[in-house]
NUVOFI-122756 format. One record per residue: residue in three letters; x, y, z of N, C-alpha, C in turn. Coordinates in pm, whole numbers, plus 32768, in hexadecimal, padded with zeros to 4 digits. Layout:
REM residues N
AlaXYZXYZXYZ/...
This chain:
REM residues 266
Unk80547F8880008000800080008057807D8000/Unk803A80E07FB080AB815B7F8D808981A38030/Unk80B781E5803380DF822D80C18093828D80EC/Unk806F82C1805C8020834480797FA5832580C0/Unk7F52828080977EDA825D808B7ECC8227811D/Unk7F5C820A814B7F5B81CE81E27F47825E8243/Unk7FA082BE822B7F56832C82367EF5837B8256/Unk7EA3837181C77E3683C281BC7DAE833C8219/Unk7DD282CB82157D4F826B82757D8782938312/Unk7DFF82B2832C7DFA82EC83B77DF5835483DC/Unk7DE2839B83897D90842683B37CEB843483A7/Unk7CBC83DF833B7C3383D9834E7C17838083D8/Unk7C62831483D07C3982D3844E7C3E832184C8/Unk7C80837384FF7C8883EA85367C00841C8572/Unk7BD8845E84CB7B8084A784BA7B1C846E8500/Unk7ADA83ED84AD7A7583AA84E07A5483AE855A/Unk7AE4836F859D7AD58383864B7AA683EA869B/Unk7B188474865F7AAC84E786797A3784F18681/Unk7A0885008608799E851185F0793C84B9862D/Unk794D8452865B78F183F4868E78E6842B86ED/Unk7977844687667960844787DC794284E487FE/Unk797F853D87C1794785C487E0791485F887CE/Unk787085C1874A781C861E86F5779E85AE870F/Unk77AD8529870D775384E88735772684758771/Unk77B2848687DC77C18433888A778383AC8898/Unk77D1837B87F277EA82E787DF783E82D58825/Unk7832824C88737874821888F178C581AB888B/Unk797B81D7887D79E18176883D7A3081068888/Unk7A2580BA88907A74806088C07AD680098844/Unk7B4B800D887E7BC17FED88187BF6802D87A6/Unk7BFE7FC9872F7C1E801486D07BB78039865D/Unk7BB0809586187B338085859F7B4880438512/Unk7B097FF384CF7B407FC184737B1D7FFD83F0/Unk7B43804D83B07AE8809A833F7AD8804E82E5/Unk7A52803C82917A17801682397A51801E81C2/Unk7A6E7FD9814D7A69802D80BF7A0E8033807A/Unk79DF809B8058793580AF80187918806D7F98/Unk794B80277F6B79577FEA7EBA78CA7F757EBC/Unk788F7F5A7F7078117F0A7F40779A7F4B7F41/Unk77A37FCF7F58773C802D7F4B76EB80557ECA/Unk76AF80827E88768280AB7E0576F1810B7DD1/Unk76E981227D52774581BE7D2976F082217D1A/Unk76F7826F7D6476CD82E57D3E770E83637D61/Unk770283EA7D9C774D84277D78772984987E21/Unk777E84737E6A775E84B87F0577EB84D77F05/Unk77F9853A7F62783E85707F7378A8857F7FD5/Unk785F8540802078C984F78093787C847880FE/Unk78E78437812678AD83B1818A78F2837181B6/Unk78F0833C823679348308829A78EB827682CE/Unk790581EC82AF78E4819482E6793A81408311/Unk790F813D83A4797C80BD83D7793D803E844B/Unk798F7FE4848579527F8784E279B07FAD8535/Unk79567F7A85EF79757F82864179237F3086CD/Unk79927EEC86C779317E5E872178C77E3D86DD/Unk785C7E33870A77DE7DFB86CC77B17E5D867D/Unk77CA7EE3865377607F5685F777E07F8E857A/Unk773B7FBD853177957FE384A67756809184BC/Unk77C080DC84D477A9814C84C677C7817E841E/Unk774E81DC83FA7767821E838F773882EB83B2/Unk77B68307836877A083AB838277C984068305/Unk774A844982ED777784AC8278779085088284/Unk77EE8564825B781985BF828F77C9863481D8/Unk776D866F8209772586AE819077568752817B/Unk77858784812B77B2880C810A774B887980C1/Unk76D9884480B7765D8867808275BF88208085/Unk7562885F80C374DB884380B774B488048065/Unk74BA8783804B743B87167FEF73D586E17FDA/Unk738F86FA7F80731486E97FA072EC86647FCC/Unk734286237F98730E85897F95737385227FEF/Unk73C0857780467413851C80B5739484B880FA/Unk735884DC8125731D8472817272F183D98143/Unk72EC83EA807A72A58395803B7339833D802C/Unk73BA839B802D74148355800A747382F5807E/Unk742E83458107746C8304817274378254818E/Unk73C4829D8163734D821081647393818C80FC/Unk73CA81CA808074338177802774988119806E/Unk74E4818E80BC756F815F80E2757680E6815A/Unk74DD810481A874A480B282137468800C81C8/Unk7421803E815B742E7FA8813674A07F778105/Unk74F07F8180DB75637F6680A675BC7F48810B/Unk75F37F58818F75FF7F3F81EA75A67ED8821D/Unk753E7EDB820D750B7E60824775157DEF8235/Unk74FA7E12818475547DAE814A75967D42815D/Unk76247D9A816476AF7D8F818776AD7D398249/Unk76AE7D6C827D76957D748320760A7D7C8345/Unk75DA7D0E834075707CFC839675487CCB8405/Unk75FF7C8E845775F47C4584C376187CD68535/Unk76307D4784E176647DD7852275FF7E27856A/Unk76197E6885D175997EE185C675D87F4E8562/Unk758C7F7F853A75C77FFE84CB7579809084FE/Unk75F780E9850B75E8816E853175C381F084D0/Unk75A88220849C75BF829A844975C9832D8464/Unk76128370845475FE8403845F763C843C83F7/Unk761484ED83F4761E85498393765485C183F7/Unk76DF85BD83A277018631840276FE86C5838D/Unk76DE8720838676DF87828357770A87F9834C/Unk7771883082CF77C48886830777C6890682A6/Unk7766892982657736895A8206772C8A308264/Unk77218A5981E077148ACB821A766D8B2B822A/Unk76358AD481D4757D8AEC8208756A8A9F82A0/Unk74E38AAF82CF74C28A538310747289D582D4/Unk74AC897A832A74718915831C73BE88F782E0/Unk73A188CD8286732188BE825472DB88338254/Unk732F87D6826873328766822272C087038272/Unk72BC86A8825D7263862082C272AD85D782DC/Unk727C85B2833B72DC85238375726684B28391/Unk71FD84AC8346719084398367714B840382E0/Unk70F583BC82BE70A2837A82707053832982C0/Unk6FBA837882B66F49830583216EEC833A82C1/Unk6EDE829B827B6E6082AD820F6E75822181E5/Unk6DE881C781C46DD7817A81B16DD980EF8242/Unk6E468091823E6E83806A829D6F0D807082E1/Unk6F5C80E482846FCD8112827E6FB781658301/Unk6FF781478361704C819883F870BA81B183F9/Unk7103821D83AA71A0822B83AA71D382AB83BE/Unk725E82AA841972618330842C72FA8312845C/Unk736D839C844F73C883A7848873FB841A84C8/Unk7458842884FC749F84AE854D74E0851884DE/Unk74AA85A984F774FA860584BC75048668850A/Unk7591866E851C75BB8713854775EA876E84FC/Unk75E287DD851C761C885A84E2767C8873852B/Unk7713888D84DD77888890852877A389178564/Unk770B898F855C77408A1C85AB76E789DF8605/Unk76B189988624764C8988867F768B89468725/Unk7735894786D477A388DA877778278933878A/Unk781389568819787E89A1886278F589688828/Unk795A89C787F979F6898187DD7A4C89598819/Unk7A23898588987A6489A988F77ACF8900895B/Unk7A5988A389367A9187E8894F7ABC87B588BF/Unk7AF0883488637B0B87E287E67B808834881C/Unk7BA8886D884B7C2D88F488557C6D888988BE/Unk7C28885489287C6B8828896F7CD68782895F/Unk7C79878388E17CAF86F388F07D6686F5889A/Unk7DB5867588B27E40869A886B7E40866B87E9/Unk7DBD863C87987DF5862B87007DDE867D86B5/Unk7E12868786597E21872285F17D9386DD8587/Unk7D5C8672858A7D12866C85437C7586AA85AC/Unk7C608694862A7C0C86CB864B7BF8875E8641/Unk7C888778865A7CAD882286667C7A886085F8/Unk7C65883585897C65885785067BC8885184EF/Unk7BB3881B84F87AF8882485197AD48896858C/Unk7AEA88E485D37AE5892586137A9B89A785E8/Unk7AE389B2855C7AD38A4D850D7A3F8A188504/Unk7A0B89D284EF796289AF84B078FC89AB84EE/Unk795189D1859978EB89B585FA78BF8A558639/Unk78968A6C868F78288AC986E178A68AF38746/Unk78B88BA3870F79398BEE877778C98C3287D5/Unk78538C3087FD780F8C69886E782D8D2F8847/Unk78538D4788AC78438DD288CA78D18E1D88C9/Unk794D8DAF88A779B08DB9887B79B08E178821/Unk7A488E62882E7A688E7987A57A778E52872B/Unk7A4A8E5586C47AB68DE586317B418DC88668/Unk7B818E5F863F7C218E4186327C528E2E869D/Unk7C298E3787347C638DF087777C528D8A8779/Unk7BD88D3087427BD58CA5876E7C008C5186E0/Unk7C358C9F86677C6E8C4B85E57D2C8C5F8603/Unk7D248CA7866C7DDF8CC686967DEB8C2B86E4/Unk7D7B8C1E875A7D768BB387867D898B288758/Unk7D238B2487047D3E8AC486A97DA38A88865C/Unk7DF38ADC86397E6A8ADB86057EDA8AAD863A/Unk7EE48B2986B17F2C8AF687407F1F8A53875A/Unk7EAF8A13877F7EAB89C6876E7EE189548740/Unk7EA4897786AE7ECC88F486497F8388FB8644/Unk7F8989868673800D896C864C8068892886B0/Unk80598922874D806D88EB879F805C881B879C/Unk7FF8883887417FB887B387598039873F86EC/Unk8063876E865E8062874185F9812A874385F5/Unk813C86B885E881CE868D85E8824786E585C4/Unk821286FD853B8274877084FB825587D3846F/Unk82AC8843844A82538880841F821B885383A9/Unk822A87FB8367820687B582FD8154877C8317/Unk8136874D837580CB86F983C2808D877C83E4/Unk80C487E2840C8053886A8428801D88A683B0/Unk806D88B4835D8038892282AF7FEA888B82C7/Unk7FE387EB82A97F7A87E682517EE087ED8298/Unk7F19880D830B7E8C87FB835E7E4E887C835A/Unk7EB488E483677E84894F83417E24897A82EF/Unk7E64891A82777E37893182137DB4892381B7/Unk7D6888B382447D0F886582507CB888F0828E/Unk7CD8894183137CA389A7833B7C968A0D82EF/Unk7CF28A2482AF7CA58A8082137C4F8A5C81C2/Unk7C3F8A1B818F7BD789BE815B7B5B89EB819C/Unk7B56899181E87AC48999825D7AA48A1D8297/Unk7B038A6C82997AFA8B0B82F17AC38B488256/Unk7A888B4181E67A428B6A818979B78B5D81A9/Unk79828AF481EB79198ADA822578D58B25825D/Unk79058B8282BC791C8BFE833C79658C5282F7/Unk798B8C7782A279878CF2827E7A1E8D5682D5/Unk7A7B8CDB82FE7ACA8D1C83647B3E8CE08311/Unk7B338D09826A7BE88D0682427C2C8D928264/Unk7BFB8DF7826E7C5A8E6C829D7C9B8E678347/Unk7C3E8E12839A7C608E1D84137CB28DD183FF/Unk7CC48D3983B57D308CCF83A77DD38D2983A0/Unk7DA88D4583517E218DA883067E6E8E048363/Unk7E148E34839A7E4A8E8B840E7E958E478486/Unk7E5A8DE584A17E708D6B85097F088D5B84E7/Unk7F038D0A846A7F9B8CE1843A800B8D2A842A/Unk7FF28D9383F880388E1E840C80548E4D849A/Unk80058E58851A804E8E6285A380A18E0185CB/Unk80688D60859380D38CE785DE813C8CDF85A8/Unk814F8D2F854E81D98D30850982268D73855B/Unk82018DEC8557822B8E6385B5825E8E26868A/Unk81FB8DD5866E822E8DA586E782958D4286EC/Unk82AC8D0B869782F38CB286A583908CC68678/Unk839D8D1C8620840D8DB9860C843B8DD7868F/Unk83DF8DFD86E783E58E34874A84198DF487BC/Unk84588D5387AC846D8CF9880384ED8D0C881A/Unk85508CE488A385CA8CFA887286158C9E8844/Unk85EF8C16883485EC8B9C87E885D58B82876F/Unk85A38BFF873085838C0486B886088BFF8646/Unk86088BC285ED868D8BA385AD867A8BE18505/Unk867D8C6B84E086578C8D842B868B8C38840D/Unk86F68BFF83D5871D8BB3836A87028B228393/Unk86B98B0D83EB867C8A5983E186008A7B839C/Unk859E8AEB83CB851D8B0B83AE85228B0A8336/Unk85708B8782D885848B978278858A8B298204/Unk85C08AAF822185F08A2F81E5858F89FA81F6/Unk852889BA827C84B68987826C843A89F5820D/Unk843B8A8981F384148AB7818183D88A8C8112/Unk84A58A7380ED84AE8A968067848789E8805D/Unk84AF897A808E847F88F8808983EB88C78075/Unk838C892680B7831D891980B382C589778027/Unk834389C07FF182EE8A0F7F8E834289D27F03/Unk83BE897A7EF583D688EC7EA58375888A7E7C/Unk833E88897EED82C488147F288233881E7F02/Unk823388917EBD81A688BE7ECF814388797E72/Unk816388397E08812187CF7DCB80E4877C7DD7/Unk8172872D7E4A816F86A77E79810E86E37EC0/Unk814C87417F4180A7873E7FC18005878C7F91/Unk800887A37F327F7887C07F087F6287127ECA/Unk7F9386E07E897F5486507E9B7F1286127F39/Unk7F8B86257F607F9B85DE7FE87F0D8605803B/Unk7EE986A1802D7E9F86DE80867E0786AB8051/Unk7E04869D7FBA7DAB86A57F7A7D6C86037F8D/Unk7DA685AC7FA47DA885047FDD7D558512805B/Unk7DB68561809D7D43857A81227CC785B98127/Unk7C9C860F80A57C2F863C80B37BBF85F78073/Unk7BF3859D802D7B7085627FE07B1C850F8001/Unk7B2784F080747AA884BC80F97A658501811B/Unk7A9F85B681227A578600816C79F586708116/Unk7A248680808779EE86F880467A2586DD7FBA/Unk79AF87447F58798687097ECA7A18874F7E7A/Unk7A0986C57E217A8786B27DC77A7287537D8A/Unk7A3887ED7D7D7A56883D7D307A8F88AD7DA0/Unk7A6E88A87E237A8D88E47E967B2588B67EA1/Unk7B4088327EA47BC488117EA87C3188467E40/Unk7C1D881C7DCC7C4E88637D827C2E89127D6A/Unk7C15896B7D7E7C0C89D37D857C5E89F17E02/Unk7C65899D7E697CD189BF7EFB7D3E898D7F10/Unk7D5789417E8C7DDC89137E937E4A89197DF0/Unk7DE989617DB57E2989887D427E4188F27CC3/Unk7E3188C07CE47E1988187C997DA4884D7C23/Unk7DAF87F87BD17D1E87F57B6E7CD087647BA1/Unk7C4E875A7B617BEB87387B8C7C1B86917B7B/Unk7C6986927AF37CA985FD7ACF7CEE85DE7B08/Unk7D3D86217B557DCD86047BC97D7A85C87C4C/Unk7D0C86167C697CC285D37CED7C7B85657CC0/Unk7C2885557C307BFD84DD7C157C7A84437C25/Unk7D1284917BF57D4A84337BD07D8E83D87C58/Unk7D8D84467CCE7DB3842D7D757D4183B67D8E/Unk7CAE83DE7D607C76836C7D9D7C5482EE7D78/Unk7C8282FA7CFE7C9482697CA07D1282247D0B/Unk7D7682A57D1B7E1682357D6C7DBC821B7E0D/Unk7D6E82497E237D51823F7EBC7D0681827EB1/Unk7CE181887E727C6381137E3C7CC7807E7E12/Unk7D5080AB7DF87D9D80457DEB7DD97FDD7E8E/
């Protein structure tokens, strides 16, 4: 398996966890085993997360826009799963990260059909237990959530602060970052981003540990690189958000992200 792909499943796996445990207080025990979606129908969603865990099959969509017809399609993915796992209990949710509000359904009761699943709206959850926690993938979900009575730019400096504390080296921070740019389009807070990144620089200048010519070299290494890590970044996003968003935020064409998820599928 190429490296990138070992990678990019442990950062979604990550994710999942997050997201399970801090948006909708799925109780994890062990490890999660992620699914590969290839026994599902084809059609054309935009993002999805299925995995096992002990006895249940959690599935979670992570939606970037109001559909009319999620509920008819959740109802899809549930038989199809059933399918598949029928000795499972099976979970579903819709997490939502869109910049309208939420419109959508989460039920079908008509006929003898009783079906229904969980949706949240991601301004609708304090950030504040996503800030706390130490993975840069929760941290990074943070921007999508509910700053209260906060400032913006103090609480996207935070964030930052943060991730940057959280994340090995600086290589592992730009791409997560990079992930928070992305999503901080959502909210409407790319100027506060900007500003953010622009003081932690300044602070970190400001260290007396601070070394120009190592910085300088990790730079110019990372702006060599910049190809390779817009692939790299762009791997990680295609669980989370639509192949024209990606490419538009990572400078790739639409065939370069088609062609990432043909290698992901290998």
């Amino acid at each position: 398996m190429h490296s990138k792909d070992i990678l990019t499943k442990d950062i979604l796996r990550n994710i999942a966890r997050d997201i399970s445990k801090y948006i909708f207080n799925i109780p994890i025990e062990g490890e999660l085993e992620l699914i590969e979606k290839e026994f599902t129908r084809v059609e054309k969603r935009e993002a999805d997360i299925i995995y096992k865990n002990q006895n249940r099959i959690i599935h979670i969509e992570i939606q970037n826009n109001n559909h009319h017809s999620m509920h008819k399609r959740m109802l899809r993915y549930y038989s199809d799963l059933f399918f598949e796992y029928e000795e499972f209990e099976i979970s579903q949710y819709l997490l939502y990260i869109g910049k309208d509000r939420c419109t959508m359904k989460n039920f079908i009761k008509r006929d003898k059909i009783d079906f229904s699943y969980d949706i949240i709206d991601a301004r609708d959850l304090s950030c504040e237990k996503f800030l706390k926690s130490d993975d840069p993938s929760a941290i990074s979900l943070s921007i999508l959530c509910n700053f209260g009575n906060q400032d913006k730019q103090k609480m996207v400096n935070t964030i930052i602060k943060r991730l940057k504390e959280s994340c090995i080296d600086e290589i592992e921070f730009r791409s997560y970052f990079k992930i928070v740019e992305v999503l901080s389009t959502n909210r409407d807070l790319k100027d506060e981003l900007k500003k953010g990144e622009e003081m932690l620089k300044i602070e970190i200048e400001q260290l007396p540990s601070y070394e120009i010519g190592i910085e300088r070299g990790i730079e110019r290494g990372i702006e060599r690189g910049r190809l390779e890590n817009s692939r790299e970044i762009a791997l990680k996003l295609i669980d989370i958000l639509d192949e024209k968003i990606i490419a538009e935020k990572t400078g790739l064409s639409l065939e370069e992200i088609k062609n990432l998820k043909k290698l992901r599928k290998r």
